[in-house]
N, C-alpha and C positions, 0 to 999 in steps of 0.2 A: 504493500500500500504506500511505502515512504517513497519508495523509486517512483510510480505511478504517479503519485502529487508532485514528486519534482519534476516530472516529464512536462505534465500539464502547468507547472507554472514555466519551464523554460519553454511551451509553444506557444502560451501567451502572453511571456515577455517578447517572442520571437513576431508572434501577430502587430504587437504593438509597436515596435524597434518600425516594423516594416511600414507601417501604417501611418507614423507620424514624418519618414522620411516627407513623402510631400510636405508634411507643413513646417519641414528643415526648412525645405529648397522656396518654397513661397516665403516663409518671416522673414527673410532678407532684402523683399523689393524695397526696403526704408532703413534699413538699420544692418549695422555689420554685425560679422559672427559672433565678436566677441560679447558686444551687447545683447542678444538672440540670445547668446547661452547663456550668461549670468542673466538676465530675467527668465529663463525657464526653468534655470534652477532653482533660482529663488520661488519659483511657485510652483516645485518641486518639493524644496525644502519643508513651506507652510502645509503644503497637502500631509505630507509623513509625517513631519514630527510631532501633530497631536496625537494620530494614531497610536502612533511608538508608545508614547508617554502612557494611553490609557491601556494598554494590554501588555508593554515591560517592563511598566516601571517600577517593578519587583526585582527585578533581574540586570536590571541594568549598572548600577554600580557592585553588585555583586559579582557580576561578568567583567569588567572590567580591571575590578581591585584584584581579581585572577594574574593579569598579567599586563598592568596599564603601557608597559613598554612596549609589548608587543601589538596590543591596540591601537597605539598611536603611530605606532610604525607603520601598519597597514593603512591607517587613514592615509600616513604623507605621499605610500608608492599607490595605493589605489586613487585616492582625489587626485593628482598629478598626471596618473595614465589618464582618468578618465578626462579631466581637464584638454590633455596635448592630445587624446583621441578625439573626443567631441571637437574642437578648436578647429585642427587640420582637416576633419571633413566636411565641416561647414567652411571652410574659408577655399578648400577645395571645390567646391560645386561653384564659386567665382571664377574658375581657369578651366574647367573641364566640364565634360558635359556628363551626365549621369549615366553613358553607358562604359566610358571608362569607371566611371566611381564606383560602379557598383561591381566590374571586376577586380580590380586593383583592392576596394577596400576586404574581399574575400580571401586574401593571403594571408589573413588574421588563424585560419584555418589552421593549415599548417605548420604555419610561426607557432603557434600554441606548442603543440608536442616540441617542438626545437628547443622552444624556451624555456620547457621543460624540465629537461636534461642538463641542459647549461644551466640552468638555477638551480633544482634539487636533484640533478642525476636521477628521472626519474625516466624511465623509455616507454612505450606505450606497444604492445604486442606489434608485429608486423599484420596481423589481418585487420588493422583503424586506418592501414595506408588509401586500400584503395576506396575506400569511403570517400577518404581525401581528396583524391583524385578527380572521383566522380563529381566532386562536388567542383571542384574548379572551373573541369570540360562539362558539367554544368551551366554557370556561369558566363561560360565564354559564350557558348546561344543564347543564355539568357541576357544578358546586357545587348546582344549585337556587335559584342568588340570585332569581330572582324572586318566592321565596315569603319573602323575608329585609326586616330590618327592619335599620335601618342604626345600628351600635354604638358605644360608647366605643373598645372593642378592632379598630373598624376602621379609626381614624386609626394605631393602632401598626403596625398591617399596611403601612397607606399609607407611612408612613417605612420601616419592614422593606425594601417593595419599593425602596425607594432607594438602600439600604444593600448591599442585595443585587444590584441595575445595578452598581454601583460596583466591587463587587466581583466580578465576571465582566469587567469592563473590566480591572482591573487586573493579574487570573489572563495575561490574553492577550497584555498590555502586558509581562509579567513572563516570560514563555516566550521571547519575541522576545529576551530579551537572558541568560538565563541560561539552564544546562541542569540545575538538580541540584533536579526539581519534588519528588523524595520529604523531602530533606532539608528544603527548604523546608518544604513541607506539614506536618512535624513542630514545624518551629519557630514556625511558625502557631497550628497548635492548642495551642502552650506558651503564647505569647503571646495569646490568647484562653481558656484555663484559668487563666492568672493573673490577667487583667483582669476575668474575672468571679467568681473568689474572692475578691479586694478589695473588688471590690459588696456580693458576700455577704455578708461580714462587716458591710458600713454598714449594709445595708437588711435582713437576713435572718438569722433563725434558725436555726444552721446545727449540725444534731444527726448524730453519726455512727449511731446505730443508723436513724436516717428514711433516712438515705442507701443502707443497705444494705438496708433495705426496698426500693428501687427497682434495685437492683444488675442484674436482670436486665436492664429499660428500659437502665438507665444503658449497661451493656457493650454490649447489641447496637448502641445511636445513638452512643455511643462507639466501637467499633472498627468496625465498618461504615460509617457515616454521617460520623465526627468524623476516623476517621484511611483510612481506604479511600477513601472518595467524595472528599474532599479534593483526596488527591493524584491521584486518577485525575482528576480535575478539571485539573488543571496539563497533565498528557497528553494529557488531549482538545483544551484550546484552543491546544494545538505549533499544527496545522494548519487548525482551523476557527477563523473569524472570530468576534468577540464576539457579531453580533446575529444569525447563525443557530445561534450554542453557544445563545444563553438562549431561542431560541426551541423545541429540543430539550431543552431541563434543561426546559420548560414541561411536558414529557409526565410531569413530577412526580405532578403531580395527580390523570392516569391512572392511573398504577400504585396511587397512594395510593388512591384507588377501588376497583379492581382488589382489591387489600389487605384493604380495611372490609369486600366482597362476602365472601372468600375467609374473614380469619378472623373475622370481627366480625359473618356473615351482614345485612350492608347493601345489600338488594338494592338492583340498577341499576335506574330506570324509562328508560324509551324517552329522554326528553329526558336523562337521562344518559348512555347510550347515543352518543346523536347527539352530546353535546359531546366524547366521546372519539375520535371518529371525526375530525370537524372540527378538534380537536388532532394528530391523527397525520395528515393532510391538509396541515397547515399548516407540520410539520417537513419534510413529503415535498418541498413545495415551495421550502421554504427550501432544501433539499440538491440539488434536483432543476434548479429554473430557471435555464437557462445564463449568462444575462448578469443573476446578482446580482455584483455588484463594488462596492468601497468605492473612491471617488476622495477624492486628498488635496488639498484646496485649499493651494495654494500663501501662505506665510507673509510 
């Protein structure tokens, strides 16, 4: 039952990620990225942190007095990944068009298992590769990159995706040792709404009537996306491993499809079609192949 509800909250962290990609790529006709993100997270933040409060707050300095170093540590490498990953691929979709982004930001996939290894020497059986795989040649129908020209804004993507491994490692590394993901998740998105309001203010023009021109963008990727998806995020990887979580968050791109079809009339052609298919293939098997297991090389 615990695997099951974490399956079900990383496909509806994965519905939402995908869903609010449009109202990424629309909040920016008035306001830059950096502004965009600190207000989403800020009304990321105010969405969680009541919740948190009224259903942890038994637990929450208890969990923490556990191992406050360790908890703060995690906040500084996970709010910073997700900072430099949120950042880069919204500031990306200004230089590129969204069927590189939506390949290039998929090498998050299998950056995961890499970073793996090189941070806890940990390896991921050989039958999670061709998941992997699938999921890339995937991708490449499904974006349409074969018809693409390769961008400035597709090097930001390529860091994005690094930023973004890092931080599903971390999600998974951070469950393993504490139990309070909602409160977390709020203080995440405070510390990523202040890290990129400081930006803001170096690099950007930061007007409040631009900002409530975008308020409807803002609120839905803010409390959906910035404070929802987050912490369902935290829940999903309790029980699934990091490099079959990102290869299921990958079904992003689906829905985001799915989306453009639904409200933006962006018909699907056949090869996009097929790369969604070969995407939902590639989670089936990540979930489905009995001897995926991660072995820990001895230190």
């Amino acid at each position: 039952m615990n695997k099951i509800t974490s399956l079900l909250c990383a496909l509806i962290t994965t519905f939402i990620w995908g869903t609010a990609f449009i109202a990424q790529d629309t909040g920016m006709d008035n306001i830059g990225p950096l502004t965009f993100n600190a207000s989403r997270f800020f009304v990321g933040f105010l969405t969680i942190f009541p919740i948190a409060i009224f259903f942890e707050r038994k637990k929450i300095r208890e969990d923490i007095n556990t191992n406050k170093k360790l908890f703060y540590k995690f906040l500084l490498f996970m709010g910073t990944s997700l900072f430099l990953g949120t950042f880069l691929q919204q500031a990306a979709l200004q230089y590129t068009n969204i069927a590189n982004a939506a390949f290039f930001t998929v090498f998050y996939v299998p950056l995961v298992p890499i970073l793996l290894f090189i941070i806890y020497k940990i390896s991921v059986h050989w039958s999670i590769w061709p998941s992997i795989m699938l999921c890339i040649i995937g991708f490449y129908f499904l974006s349409d990159f074969s018809d693409s020209v390769i961008m400035f804004g597709d090097i930001l993507v390529i860091f994005c995706s690094i930023f973004w491994a890092l931080h599903i490692i971390f999600a998974g590394k951070f469950m393993e040792k504490f139990k309070i993901p909602m409160f977390y998740a709020s203080l995440q998105a405070l510390f990523v709404g202040i890290l990129s309001l400081i930006f803001a203010f170096i690099f950007e023009e930061i007007k409040l009537y631009k900002i409530l021109m975008e308020s409807s963008s803002i609120i839905y990727a803010g409390v959906l996306s910035g404070g929802i998806a987050f912490t369902l995020q935290m829940y999903a990887q309790k029980y699934i491993e990091e490099t079959p979580a990102a290869i299921i968050y990958s079904l992003e791109g689906v829905f985001a499809a799915v989306a453009g079809w639904i409200i933006l009339d962006q018909f699907l052609e056949k090869n996009n079609i097929l790369g969604c298919f070969l995407i939902l293939l590639a989670v089936l098997l990540s979930q489905l192949t009995p001897n995926v297991k991660k072995f820990k090389y001895k230190q």
